[in-house]
C-alpha positions as CSV (number, residue, x, y, z in Angstrom):
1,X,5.3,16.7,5.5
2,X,7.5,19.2,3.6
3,X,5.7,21.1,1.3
4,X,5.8,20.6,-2.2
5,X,5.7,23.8,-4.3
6,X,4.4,23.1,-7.9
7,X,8.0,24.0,-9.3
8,X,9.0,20.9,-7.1
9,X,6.2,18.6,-8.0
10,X,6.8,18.8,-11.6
11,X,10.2,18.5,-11.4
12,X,9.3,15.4,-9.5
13,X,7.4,13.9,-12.5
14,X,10.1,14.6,-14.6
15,X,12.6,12.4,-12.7
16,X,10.2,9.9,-12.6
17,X,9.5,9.2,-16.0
18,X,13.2,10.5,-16.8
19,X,14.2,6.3,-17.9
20,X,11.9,6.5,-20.7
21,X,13.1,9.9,-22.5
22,X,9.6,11.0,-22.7
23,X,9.6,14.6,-21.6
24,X,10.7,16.5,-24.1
25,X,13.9,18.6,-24.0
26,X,13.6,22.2,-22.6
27,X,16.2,23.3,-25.6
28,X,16.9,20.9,-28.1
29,X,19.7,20.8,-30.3
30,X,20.9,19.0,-33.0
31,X,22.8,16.4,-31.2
32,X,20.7,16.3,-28.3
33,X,17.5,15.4,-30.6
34,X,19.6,12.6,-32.0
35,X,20.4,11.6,-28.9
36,X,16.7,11.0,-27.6
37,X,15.7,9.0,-30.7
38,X,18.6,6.9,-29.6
39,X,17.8,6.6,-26.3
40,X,13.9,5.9,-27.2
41,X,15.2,3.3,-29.3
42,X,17.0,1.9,-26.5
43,X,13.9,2.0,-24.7
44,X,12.2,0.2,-26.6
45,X,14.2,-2.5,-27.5
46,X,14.9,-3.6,-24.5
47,X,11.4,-3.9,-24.0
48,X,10.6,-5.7,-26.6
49,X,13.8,-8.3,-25.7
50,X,12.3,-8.8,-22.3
51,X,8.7,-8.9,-23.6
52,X,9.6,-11.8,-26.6
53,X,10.4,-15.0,-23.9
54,X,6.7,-13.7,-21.8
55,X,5.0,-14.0,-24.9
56,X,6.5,-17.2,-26.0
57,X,6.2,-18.4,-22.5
58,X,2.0,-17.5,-23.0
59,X,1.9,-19.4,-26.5
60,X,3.6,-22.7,-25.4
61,X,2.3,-22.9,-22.1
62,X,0.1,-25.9,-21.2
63,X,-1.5,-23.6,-18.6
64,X,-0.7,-26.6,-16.2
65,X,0.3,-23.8,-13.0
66,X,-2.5,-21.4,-14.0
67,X,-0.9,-18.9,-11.5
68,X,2.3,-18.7,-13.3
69,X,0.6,-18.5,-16.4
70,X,-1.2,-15.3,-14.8
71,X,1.6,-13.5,-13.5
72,X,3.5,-14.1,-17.2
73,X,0.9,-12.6,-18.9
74,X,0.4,-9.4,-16.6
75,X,3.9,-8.8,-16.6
76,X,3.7,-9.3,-20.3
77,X,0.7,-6.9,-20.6
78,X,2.1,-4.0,-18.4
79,X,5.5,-4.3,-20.4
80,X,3.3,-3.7,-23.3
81,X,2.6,-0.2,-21.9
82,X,6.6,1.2,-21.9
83,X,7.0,0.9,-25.6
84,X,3.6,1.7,-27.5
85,X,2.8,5.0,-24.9
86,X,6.6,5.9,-26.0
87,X,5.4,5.4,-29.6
88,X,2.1,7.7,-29.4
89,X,4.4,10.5,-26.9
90,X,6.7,10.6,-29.8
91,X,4.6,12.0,-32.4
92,X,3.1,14.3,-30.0
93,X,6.1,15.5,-28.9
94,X,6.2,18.9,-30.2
95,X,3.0,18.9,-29.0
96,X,4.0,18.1,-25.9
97,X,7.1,20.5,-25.5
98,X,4.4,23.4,-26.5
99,X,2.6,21.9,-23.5
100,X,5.2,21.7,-20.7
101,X,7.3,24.3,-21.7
102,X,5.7,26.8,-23.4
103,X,2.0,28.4,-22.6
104,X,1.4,30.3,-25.6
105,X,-0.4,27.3,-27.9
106,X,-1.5,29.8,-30.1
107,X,1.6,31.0,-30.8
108,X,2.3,30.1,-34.7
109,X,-1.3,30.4,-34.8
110,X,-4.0,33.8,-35.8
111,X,-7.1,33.8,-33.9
112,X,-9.3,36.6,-35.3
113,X,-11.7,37.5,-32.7
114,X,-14.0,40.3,-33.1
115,X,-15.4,42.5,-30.1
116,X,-17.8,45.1,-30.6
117,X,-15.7,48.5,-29.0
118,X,-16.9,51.4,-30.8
119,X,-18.6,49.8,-33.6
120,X,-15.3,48.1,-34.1
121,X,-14.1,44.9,-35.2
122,X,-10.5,44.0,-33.0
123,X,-8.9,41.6,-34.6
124,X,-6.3,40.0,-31.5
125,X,-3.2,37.6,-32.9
126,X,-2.1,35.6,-30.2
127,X,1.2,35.4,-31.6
128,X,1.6,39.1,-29.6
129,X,0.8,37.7,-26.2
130,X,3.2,35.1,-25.7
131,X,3.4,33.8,-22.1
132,X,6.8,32.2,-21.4
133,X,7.5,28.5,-20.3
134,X,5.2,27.1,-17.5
135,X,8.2,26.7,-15.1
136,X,8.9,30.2,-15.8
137,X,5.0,30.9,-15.1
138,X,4.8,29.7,-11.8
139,X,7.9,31.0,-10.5
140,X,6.6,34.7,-12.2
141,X,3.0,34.3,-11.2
142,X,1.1,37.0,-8.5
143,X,0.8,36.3,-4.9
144,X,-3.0,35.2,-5.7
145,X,-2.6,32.9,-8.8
146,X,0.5,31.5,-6.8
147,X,-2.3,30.2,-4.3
148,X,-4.2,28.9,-6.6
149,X,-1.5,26.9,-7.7
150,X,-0.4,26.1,-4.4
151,X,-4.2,25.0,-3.3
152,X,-4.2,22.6,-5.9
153,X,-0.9,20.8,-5.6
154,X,-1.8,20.8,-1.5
155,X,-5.2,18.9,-3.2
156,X,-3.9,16.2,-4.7
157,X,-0.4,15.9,-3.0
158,X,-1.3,13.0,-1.1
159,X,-3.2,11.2,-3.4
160,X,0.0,10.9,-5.7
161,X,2.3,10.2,-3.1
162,X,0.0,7.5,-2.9
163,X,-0.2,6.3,-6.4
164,X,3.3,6.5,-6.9
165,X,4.0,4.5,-3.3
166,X,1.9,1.5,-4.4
167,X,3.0,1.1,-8.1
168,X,7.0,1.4,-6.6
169,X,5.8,-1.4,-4.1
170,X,4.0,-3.5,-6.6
171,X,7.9,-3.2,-8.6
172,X,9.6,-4.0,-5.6
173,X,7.9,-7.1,-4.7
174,X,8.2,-8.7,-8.7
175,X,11.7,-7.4,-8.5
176,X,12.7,-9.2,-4.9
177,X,10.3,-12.0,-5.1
178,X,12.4,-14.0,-5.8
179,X,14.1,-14.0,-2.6
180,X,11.0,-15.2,-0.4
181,X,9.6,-17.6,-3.5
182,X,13.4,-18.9,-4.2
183,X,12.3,-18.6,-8.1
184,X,15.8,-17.9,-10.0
185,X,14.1,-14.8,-11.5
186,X,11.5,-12.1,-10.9
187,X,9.2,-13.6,-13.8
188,X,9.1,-17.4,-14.8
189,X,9.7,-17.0,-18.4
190,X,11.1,-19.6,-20.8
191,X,14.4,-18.8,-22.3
192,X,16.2,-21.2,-24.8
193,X,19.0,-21.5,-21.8
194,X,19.9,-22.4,-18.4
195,X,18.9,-19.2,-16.1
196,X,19.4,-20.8,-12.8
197,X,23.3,-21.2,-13.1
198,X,25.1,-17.8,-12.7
199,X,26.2,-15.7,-14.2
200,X,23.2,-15.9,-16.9
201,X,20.5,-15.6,-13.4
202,X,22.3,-12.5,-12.3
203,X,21.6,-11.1,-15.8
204,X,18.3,-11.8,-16.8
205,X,17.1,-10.7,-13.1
206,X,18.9,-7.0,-13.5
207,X,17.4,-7.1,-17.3
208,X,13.5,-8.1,-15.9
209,X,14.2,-5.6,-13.1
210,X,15.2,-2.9,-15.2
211,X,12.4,-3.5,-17.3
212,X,9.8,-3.5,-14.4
213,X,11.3,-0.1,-13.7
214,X,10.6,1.0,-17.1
215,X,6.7,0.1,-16.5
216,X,7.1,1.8,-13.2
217,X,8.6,4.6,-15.1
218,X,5.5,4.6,-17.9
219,X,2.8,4.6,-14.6
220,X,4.4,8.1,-14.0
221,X,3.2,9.1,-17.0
222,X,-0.2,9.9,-15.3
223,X,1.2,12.1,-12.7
224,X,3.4,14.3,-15.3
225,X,-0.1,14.6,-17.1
226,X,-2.1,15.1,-13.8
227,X,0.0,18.2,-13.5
228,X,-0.9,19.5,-16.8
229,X,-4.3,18.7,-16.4
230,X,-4.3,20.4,-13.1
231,X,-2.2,23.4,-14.2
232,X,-5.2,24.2,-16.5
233,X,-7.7,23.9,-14.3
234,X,-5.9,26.4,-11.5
235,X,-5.9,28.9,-15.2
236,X,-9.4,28.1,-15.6
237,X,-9.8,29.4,-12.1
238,X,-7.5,32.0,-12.2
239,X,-9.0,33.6,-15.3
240,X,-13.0,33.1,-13.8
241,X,-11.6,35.3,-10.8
242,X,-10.6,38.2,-13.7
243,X,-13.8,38.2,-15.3
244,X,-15.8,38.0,-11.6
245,X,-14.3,41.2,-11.4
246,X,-14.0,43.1,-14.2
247,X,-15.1,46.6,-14.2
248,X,-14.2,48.1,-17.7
249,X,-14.3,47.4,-21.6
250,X,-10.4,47.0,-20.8
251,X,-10.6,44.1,-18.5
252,X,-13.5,42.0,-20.1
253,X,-11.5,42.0,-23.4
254,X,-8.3,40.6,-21.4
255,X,-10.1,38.3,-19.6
256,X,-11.2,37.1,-23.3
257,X,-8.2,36.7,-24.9
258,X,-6.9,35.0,-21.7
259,X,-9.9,32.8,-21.9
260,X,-9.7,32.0,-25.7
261,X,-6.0,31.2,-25.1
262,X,-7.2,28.8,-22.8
263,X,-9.5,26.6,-24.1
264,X,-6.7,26.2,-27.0
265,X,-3.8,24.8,-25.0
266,X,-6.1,22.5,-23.1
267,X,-7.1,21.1,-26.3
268,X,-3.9,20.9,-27.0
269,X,-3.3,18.9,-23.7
270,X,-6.4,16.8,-24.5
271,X,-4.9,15.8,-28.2
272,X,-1.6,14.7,-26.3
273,X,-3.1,12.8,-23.6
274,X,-6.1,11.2,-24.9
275,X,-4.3,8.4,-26.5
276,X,-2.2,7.3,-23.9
277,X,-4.9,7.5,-21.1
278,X,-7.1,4.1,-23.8
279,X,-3.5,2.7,-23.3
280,X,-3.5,2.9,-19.3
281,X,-7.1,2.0,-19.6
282,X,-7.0,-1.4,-21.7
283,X,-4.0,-2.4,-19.6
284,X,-5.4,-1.8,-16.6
285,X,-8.7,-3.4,-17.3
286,X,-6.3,-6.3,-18.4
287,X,-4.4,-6.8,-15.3
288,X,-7.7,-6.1,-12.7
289,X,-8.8,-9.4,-14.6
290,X,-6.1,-11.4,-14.7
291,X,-5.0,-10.4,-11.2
292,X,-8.3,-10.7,-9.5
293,X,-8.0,-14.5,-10.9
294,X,-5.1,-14.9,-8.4
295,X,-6.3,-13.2,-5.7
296,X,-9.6,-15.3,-5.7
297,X,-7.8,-18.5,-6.3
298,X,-5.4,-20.7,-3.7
299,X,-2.5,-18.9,-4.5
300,X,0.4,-18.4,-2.2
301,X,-0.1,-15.2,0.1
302,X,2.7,-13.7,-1.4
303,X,1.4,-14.0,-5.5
304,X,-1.5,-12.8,-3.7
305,X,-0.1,-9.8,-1.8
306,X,2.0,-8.8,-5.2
307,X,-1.7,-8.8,-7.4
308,X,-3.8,-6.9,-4.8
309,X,-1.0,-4.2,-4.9
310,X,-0.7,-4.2,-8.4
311,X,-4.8,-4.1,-8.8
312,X,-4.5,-1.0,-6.7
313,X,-2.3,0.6,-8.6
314,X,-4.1,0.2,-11.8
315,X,-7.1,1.5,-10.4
316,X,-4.9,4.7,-8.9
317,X,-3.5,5.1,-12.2
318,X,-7.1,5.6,-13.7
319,X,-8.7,7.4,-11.0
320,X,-5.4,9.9,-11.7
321,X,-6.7,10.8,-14.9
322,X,-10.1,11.1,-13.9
323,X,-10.3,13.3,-11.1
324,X,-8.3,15.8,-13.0
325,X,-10.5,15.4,-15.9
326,X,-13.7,16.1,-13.8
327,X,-12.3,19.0,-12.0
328,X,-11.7,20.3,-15.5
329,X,-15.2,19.7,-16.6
330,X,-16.4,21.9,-14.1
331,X,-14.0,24.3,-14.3
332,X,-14.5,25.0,-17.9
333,X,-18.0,25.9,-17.3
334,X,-17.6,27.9,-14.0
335,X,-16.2,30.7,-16.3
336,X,-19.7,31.3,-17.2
337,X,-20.7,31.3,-13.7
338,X,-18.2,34.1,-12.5
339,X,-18.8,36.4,-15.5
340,X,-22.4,36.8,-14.5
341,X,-21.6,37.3,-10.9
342,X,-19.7,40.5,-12.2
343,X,-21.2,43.9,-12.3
344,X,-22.5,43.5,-16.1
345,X,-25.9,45.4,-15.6
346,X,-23.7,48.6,-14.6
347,X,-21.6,48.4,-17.5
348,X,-22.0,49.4,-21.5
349,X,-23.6,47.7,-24.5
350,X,-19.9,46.5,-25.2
351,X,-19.1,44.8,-22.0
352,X,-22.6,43.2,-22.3
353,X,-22.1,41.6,-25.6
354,X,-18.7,40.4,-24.7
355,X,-20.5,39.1,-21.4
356,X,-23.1,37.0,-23.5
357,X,-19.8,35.7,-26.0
358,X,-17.9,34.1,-23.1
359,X,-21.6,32.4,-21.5
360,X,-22.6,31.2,-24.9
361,X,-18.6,30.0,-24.9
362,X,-18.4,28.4,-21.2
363,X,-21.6,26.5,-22.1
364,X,-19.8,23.4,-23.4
365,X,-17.4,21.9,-21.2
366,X,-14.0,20.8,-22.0
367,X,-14.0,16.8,-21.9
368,X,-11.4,14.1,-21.8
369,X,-12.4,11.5,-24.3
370,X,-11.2,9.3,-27.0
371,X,-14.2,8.9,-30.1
372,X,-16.7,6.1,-28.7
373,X,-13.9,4.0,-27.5
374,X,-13.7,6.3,-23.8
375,X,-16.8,8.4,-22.9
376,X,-16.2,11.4,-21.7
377,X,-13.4,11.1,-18.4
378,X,-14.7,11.5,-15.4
379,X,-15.6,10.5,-11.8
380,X,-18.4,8.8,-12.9
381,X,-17.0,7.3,-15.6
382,X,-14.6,6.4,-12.6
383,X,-16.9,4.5,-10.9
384,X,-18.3,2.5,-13.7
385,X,-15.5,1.7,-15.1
386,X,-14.6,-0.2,-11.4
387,X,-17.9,-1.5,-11.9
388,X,-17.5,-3.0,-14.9
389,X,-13.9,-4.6,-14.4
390,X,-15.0,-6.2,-11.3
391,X,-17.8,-7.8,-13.2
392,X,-16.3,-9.3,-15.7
393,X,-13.6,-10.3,-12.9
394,X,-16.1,-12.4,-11.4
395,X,-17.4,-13.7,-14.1
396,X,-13.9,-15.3,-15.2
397,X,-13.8,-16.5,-11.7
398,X,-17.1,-18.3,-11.9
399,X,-15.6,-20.3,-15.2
400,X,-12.1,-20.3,-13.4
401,X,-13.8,-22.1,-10.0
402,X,-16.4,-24.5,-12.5
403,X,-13.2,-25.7,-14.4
C-alpha cells in the first residue's frame, strides 16, 4: 500500500466532502464567500427536493410492503443528515477555518499566564506566537514530530480506508439497485407523475443518486474531523515529549505556553464537532433500527445485503469519532505523566512550581461530549452504545415477528 503522508490524507478528506462546500475556504474573498452560501444553498435544496416525495411517501403509506416502507424511511433519515450537519458547519465556520487552517486559536485572544521567574509575574499573549496553517505545519514540522504525525496516520489508515469503502459500497448498491431489482429508481418514492417512462426515470435516478452521494459526502465528515481530532492528539504527544525533557526555566515555560495553546484549540475543535457527531449519532441509531428490521425479516438477499452494509457503516462512522476521542482522553492527561518523568527534583523552585501548574492542569482530561444528551465519547461509550441499539433492534423485531 502506498503510503499516505498526512498532507495527503487531509487533502483526501477534503475531496471527499468537497460536494457539500463544507470545508471552509483557505483565502476567502468577497466573491468566493458569496459563492459558498450559493452553493450551500444549492446543497441544500436539493436535499430537501429529494427528501419531500420520501417523507410523503412515509405519511401516506399503508405500510402494506413493510420492507419498502423501511428502506424509504432510512433513505429519508440519512438524507436528513446532508442539510442540518451543513446548517450547524455553517455557523461554525469561522471556527472551523481557525481549525483547519490556522493553529494559533488564541490568536485574537490574551491569555495572561503568570509564572513565578524571579519573583516575577510573565504575562504571555498568544497573539505573539502565531503558528501558521496546519498544512503549512506538517510540511514545516522536525524530523521527530513528523513521526509522530506519521505514526498516527499509519494507525488509523486502514481503518478509514475501511469506513470510507463500506459507506461508498452501501451508495453504490441504492444507486445500481435498481438494475438487479428492475425497480425504475434507486428509492420507491411516490411522485405526483409517471417515473417509469423516460425521460422523467433517467432524471429522478441521476437526482436520488446525486443525492445519495451527498450523504456519502456528509459520512466524510467524520474522517475530515478524525484528522483534527487526531492532529491534536500527535501535539498532545509532541508537547508531553518537551516537557519529559526539559532541563531549564527556559524550556518548562515553552513547554507551557505550547501546552496552554493546546488545550484551547482542542476546545475549539470540541465546540465545532460536538454537534454534528449527536447528528451522526441519532441517525445512525435510526438506521441500525430500521435496517436490522430488514435484515431479520424475509427480505430479498439483496435489501438484505444493501442494510447489513449500510448498518456497518453507521457503526464505522461512530466508532470514527470515538476512537479518536478516547485516544485524546488519554493523551490529555499523559502530559502530567511526562512532566514528572523529567528531571524536576534537580531543578529550581521555579521549574518546580511550574511543574505542579501543568499536573494540577493535566488532571482533567479533555472530553468529547454534548450536555447530558452524549456522555463523554469514548470506546466505552463505543461499546454501549452498540449495546443499546441492538437492543432495542430486537426488541422491534419481537413486535415486528408477533404482528
Amino acid at each position: 500500500m502506498a503510503k499516505i503522508t498526512p498532507e495527503k490524507a487531509l487533502k483526501y478528506a477534503k475531496i471527499l466532502t468537497y460536494v457539500n462546500f463544507t470545508v471552509p475556504l483557505k483565502n476567502p474573498t468577497r466573491f468566493k464567500m458569496i459563492r459558498l452560501y450559493f452553493l450551500r444553498i444549492l446543497v441544500s435544496a436539493h436535499v430537501f427536493i429529494a427528501e419531500a416525495p420520501l417523507v410523503y411517501t412515509i405519511l401516506t403509506d399503508d405500510f402494506s410492503d413493510p420492507i419498502k416502507t423501511t428502506k424509504v424511511f432510512s433513505v429519508a433519515i440519512a438524507c436528513i443528515q446532508a442539510p442540518w450537519q451543513l446548517g450547524f458547519l455553517s455557523l461554525h465556520y469561522d471556527r472551523l477555518q481557525m481549525s483547519i487552517f490556522n493553529f494559533n486559536c488564541c490568536s485574537y485572544r490574551t491569555i495572561t499566564v503568570y509564572f513565578i521567574y524571579f519573583n516575577r509575574n510573565i504575562e504571555l499573549n498568544f497573539r505573539d506566537f502565531v503558528i501558521s496553517e496546519m498544512e503549512h505545519y506538517f510540511k514545516c514540522a522536525e524530523k521527530y514530530e513528523r513521526e509522530v504525525y506519521q505514526f498516527y496516520v499509519d494507525k488509523c489508515r486502514i481503518f478509514y480506508i475501511c469506513s470510507v469503502v463500506s459507506v461508498f459500497c452501501t451508495i453504490v448498491g441504492l444507486g445500481f439497485g435498481p438494475i438487479v431489482t428492475r425497480d425504475p429508481i434507486p428509492v420507491d418514492a411516490k411522485y405526483p407523475f409517471n417515473v417509469t417512462q423516460e425521460p422523467m426515470r433517467t432524471v429522478i435516478h441521476v437526482h436520488q443518486s446525486v443525492c445519495l452521494y451527498q450523504c456519502f459526502s456528509s459520512v466524510c465528515h467524520s474522517f475530515l474531523f478524525g484528522i483534527l481530532i487526531w492532529f491534536t492528539t500527535a501535539r498532545f504527544e509532541i508537547v508531553s515529549n518537551q516537557l519529559r525533557n526539559a532541563n531549564s526555566l527556559y524550556d518548562i515555560i515553552a513547554g507551557i505556553r505550547e501546552h496552554i495553546k493546546l488545550l484551547r484549540y482542542a476546545e475549539e475543535i470540541i465546540t465545532a464537532i460536538r454537534t454534528s457527531i449527536l447528528i451522526v449519532i441519532i441517525i445512525v441509531t435510526f438506521s441500525i433500527v430500521t435496517g436490522g428490521l430488514v435484515i431479520v425479516s424475509n427480505a430479498a438477499l439483496v435489501d438484505k445485503a444493501q442494510f447489513v452494509i449500510l448498518c456497518i457503516a453507521g457503526l464505522f462512522e461512530v466508532y470514527a469519532y470515538a476512537w479518536p476521542a478516547d485516544y485524546l482522553m488519554d493523551a490529555s492527561t499523559s502530559v502530567a505523566d511526562a512532566i514528572y518523568e523529567s528531571e524536576w527534583f534537580n531543578q529550581e523552585h521555579a521549574f518546580k512550581t511550574n511543574v505542579l501548574y501543568i499536573l494540577f492542569r493535566s488532571q482533567t482530561p479533555l472530553t468529547i461530549q454534548v450536555s447530558s444528551m452524549i456522555p463523554v465519547l469514548s470506546l466505552n461509550y463505543f461499546s454501549s452504545y452498540t449495546s443499546t441499539a441492538f437492543s432495542y433492534l430486537m426488541t422491534l423485531r419481537v413486535i415486528f415477528i408477533e404482528d
